[in-house]
N, C-alpha and C positions, 0 to 999 in steps of 0.2 A: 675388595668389597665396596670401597668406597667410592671408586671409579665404575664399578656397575649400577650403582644408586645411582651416582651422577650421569651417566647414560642414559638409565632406564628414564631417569623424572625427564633428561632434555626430548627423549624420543616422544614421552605422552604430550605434552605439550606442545611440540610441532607436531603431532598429531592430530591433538584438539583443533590447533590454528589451521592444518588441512579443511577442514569441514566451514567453518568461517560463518555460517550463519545458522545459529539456534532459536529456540523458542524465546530468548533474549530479544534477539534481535529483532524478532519478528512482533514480538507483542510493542517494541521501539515504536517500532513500524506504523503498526495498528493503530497506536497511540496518534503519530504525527498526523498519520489520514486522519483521525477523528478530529483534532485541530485543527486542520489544514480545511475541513469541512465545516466546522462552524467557523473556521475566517472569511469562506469565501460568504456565508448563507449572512454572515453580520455583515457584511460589505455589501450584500445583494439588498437589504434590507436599509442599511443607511443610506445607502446610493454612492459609496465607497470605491471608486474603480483600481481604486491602489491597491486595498485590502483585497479585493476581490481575487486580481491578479498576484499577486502575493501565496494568498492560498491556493490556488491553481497552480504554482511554480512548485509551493511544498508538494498539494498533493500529489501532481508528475512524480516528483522525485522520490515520495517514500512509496508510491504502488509499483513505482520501476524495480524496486530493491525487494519487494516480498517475494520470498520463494515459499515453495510447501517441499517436504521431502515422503515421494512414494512410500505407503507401507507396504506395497507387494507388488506382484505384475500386474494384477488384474487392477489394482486401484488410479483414478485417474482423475483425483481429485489436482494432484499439482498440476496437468492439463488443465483442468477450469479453472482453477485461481489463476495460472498465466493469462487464459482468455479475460477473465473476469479484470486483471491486472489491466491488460491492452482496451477493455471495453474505457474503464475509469479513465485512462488515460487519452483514449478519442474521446470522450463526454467531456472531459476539464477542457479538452482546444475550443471544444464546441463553447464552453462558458464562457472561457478567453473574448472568441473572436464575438460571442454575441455583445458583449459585458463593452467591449472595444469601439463598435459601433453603436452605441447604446439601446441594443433590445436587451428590456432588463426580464421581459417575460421569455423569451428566448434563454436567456442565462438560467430563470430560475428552474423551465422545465429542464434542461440540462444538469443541470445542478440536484434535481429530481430523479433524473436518469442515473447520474451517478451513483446516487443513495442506494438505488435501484439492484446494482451491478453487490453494491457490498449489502446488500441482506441478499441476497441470492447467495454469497459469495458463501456469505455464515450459514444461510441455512442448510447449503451442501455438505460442508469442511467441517461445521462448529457441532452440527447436527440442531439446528434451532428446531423448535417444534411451530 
């Protein structure tokens, strides 16, 4: 009996660890972009190019990591968040490289664009009104 318990609990939890990212990890996620987005807008605003790029680096990294998981066939919302993902992540190069050569009005419409991509993202996924 007690080799079945011990079976059963090791199989759920390598189970659990199969699936690897939940609503944990994704609201992580959410969180860091939202960070990652007032570092780069306080760097745009102080005339910051460290900060700037800094949040640019974080926000690549945690839009790279968001996934959504289908609730059915016909739903196709993890398609847009992927695009929505890929959009953020071409708008951040775009802040980068304006931010780099110093167009700061360049960064900050990009930086615009970005914001852009994540309330579209909510208002599809989150259902914002």
């Amino acid at each position: 009996m007690k080799r079945v318990l011990v079976t059963l609990s090791t199989l759920s939890i390598f189970t659990m660890s199969l699936y690897g990212y939940g609503q944990i990890d994704r609201i992580q996620d959410m969180q860091n972009m939202e960070t990652a987005m007032s570092e780069i807008q306080k760097g745009i605003l102080y005339n910051n190019k460290k900060m700037v790029l800094e949040g640019v680096a974080n926000l690549k990294k945690a839009s790279a990591n968001v996934k959504v998981a289908p609730k059915g066939d016909m739903d196709y919302t993890a398609v847009f968040a992927k695009k929505q993902s890929k959009n953020i992540i071409k708008y951040a190069d775009k802040v980068k490289k304006n931010i780099e050569v110093g167009h700061k009005h360049g960064a900050a419409t990009n930086y615009t664009n970005v914001l852009g991509e994540c309330i579209s993202c909510h208002n599809k996924i989150r259902k914002w009104n």
